[in-house]
C-alpha positions in Angstrom: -12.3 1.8 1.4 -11.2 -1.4 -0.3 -11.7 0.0 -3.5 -9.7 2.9 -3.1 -7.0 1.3 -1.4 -6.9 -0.9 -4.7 -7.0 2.4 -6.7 -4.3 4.5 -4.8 -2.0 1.4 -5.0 -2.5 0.7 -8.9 -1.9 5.1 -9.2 1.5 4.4 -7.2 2.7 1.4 -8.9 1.7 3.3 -12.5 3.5 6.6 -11.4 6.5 5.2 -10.3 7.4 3.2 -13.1 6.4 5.9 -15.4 8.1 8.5 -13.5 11.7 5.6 -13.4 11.3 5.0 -17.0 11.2 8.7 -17.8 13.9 8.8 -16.2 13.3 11.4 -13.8 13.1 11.6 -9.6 10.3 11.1 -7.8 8.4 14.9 -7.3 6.8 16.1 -3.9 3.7 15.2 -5.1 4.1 12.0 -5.5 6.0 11.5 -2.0 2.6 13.4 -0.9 1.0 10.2 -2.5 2.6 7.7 -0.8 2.0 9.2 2.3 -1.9 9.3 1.8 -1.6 6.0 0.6 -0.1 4.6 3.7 -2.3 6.7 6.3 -5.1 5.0 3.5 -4.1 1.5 4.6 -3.5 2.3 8.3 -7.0 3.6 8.5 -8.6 0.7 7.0 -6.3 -1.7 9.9 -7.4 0.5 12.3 -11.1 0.5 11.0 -10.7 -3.3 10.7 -9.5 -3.7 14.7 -12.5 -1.7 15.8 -14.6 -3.9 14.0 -13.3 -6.9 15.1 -12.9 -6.5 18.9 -16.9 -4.7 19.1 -17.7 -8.2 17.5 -19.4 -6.8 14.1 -16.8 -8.6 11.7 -14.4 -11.3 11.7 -11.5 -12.8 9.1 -13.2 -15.5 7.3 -9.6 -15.9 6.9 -6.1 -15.7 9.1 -4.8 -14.3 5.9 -6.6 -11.4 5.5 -4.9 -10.1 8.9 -1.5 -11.1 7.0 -2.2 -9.2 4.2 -3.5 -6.1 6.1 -0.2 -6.2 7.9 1.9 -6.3 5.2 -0.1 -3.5 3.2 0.5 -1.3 6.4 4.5 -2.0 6.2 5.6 -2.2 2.6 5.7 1.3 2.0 7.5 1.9 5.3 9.9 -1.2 3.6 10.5 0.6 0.6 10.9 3.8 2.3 13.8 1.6 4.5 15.3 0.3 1.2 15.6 3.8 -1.1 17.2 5.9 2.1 20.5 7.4 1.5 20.8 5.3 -1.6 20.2 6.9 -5.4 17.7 9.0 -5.9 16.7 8.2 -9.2 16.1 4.7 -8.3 13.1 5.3 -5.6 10.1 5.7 -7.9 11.4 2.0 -9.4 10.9 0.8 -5.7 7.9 2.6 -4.8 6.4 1.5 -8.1 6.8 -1.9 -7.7 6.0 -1.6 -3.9 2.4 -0.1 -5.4 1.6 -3.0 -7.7 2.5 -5.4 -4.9 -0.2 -3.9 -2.7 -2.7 -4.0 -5.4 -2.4 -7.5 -5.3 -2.6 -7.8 -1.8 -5.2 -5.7 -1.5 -7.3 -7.6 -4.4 -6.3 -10.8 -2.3 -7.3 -9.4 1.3 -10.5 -8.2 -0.3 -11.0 -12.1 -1.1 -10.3 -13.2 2.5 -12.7 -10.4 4.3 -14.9 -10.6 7.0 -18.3 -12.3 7.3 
């Protein structure tokens, strides 16, 4: 899941800029995207919880809860920050959200559990 939570991300950062750059809106299927992307990174938290209270994996790292936390939120952030504001302007935000969470993904990969 790692892997394609680094994949999804790097497809939403791409698409977005490319999409803003165009200059053109962001389509349904890319707001479709997002979406999968975050249920994506809610599955792994909850996946990641389970594990973790049945006592199968820990954090070798506090960070690696940080950086799950954050992955779950940022699209929910950007989501906060392009409402009611212009709509040409949200695949910009959504792009750079994406190639944020591929680097907190790559770095909560390097903090897993033992």
């Amino acid at each position: 899941m790692a892997l394609a939570g680094v994949l999804i991300a790097l497809v939403i950062g791409i698409w977005g800029l490319f999409t803003f750059f165009s200059k053109r809106e962001a389509t349904s299927g890319y707001r479709s995207t997002l979406v999968m992307t975050e249920l994506l990174f809610i599955a792994q938290g909850a996946i990641g919880i389970i594990l973790f209270v049945v006592g199968a994996r820990r954090p070798h790292d506090g960070l690696h809860v940080l950086y799950g936390v954050l992955l779950v939120i940022a699209l929910p952030i950007g989501a906060s920050y392009t409402s009611g504001r212009q709509p040409r302007r949200e695949p910009l935000v959504y792009g750079l959200v994406g190639l944020f969470m591929v680097g907190l993904t790559i770095r909560a990969i390097t903090t897993g559990g033992a």
